[in-house]
N, C-alpha and C positions, 0 to 999 in steps of 0.2 A: 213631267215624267216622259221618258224618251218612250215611241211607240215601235213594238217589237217587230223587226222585218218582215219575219218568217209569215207575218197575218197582217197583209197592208189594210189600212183602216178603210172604210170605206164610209164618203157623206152622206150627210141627211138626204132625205128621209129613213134610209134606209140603215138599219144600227151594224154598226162592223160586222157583228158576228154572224147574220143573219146569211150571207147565201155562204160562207164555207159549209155553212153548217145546213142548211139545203143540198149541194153539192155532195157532201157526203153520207146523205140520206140512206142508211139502209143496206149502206155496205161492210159492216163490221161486225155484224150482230152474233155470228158463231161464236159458243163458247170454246175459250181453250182446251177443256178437257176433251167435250166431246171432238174438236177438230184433233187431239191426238190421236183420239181411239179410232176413228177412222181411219189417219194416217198407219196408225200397228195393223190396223187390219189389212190395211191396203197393201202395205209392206209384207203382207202376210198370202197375201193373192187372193187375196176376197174381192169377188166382182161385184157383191152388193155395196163393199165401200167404193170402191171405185165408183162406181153409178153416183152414189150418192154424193162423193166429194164432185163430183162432175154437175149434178145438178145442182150444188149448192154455189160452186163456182162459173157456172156456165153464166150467166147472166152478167156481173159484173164486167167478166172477161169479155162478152162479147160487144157491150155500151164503151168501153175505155177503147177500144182495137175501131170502133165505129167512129168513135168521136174524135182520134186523129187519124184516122185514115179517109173517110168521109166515102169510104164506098162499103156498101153492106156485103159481097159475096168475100170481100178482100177479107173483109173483121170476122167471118165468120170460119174464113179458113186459119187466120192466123189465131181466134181461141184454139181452134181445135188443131191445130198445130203446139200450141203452147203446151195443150191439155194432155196431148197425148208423149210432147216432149217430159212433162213434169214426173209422168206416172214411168218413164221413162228410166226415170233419174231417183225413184221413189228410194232405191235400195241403199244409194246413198245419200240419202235426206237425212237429218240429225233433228228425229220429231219433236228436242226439246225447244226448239225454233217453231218460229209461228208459219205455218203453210201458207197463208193469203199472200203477205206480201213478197215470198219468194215464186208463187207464181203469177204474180201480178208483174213482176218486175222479167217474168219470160216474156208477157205479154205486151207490157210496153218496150222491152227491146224489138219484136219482132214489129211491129207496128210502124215503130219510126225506122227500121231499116225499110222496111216496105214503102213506106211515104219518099226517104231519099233516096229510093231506085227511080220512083217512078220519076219525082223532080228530074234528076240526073238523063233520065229519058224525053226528056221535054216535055211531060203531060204536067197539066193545069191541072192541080186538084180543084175540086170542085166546090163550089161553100153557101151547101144546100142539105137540107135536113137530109138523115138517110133511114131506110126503112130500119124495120128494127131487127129483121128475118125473123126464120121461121123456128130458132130453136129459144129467142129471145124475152121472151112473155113467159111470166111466169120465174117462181122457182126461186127470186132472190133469197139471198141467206138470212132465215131464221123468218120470212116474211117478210122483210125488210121492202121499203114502197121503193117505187120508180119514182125516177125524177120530177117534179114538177113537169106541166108539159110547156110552159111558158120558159122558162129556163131550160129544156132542153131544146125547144127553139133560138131563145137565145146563145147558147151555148154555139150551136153551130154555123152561126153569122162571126163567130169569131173570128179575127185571123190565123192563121194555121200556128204560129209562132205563139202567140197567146193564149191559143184552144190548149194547144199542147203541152206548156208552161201547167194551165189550170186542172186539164184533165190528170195528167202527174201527180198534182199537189194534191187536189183535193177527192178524185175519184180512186189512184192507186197510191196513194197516202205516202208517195216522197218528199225527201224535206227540200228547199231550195237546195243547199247545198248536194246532195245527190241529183238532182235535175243537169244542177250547173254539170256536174261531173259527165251526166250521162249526155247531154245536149252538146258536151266541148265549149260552152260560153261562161263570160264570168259571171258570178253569183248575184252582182247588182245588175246582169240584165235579167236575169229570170225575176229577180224581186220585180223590175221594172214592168215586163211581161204581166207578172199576179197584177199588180198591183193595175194596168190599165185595163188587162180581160177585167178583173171583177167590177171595174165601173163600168164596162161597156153593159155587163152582163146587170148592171143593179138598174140602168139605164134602159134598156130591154125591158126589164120584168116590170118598170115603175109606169111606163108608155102601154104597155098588154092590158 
């Protein structure tokens, strides 16, 4: 049986499914319903939903914005850039769409245009863990856990190329084919990308 792109396999010891599904520990867990009723409310000018959709989302937003940008004051401006672009746009939101990945997807735009300024500017991004800041602890949606810390180590030894590819896919839940779109590359190098981050990253966690 032909193995499905979208989730390259990955070798023993370690069973395929096991780090996507690390990877995306913890960050889906709002219900629908309750993520509308926030959204009507928030569309409504309630600052306690607002708060709350911020603290539910602050976390996620600011780990994905960290993990390709690889500087902490950068990730922290661009959630709360995103955060406050989303709430922005709240009035023409259509709440029967899922809120996460439309503001997941401010986030990772705003991220990698940040990453290719600074490239285009000559600086060396960096490829060293970054702190987590100061609004980052805590507050995941629904209690949802933090990453492993051995794979959030390994995560960040990646190359930017395949941090990026992995962070997309598996932290703000684009499919290849939307990476491909959003990246400007074709669809078999992003599969290519997953498919060698999550050995580097199964490689990592097996050595820790």
């Amino acid at each position: 049986m032909p193995t499905d792109p979208t989730l390259p396999a990955l070798p023993s010891p370690v069973p395929a499914p096991r780090m996507p599904r690390l990877l995306a520990a913890g960050l889906d867990g709002l219900s629908r319903k309750r993520e509308r009723g926030l959204i009507r409310k928030a569309q409504a000018g309630s600052e306690q939903a607002i708060e709350e959709l911020f603290r539910l989302y602050w976390p996620v937003a600011f780990r994905a914005a960290s993990y390709i940008t690889r500087d902490a004051a950068a990730a922290e401006d661009i959630a709360q850039e995103s955060f406050l672009a989303a709430i922005r746009n709240l009035d023409r939101f259509d709440r029967t769409r899922p809120f996460g990945p439309w503001f997941k997807r401010l986030v990772a735009n705003r991220a990698i245009d940040w990453t290719r300024a600074r490239k285009l500017r000559g600086y060396e991004l960096e490829e060293k863990a970054v702190d987590r800041g100061p609004h980052a602890a805590g507050g995941a949606i629904d209690g949802g856990r933090e990453l492993p810390e051995d794979l959030t180590a390994a995560l960040a030894l990646l190359p930017l190329d395949q941090r990026t590819a992995v962070v997309l896919r598996y932290l703000l839940e684009y499919t290849p084919g939307e990476i491909a779109e959003l990246l400007g590359v074709p669809r078999g190098t992003i599969n290519s990308r997953l498919r060698r981050g999550l050995d580097a990253l199964e490689g990592e966690v097996v050595r820790s």
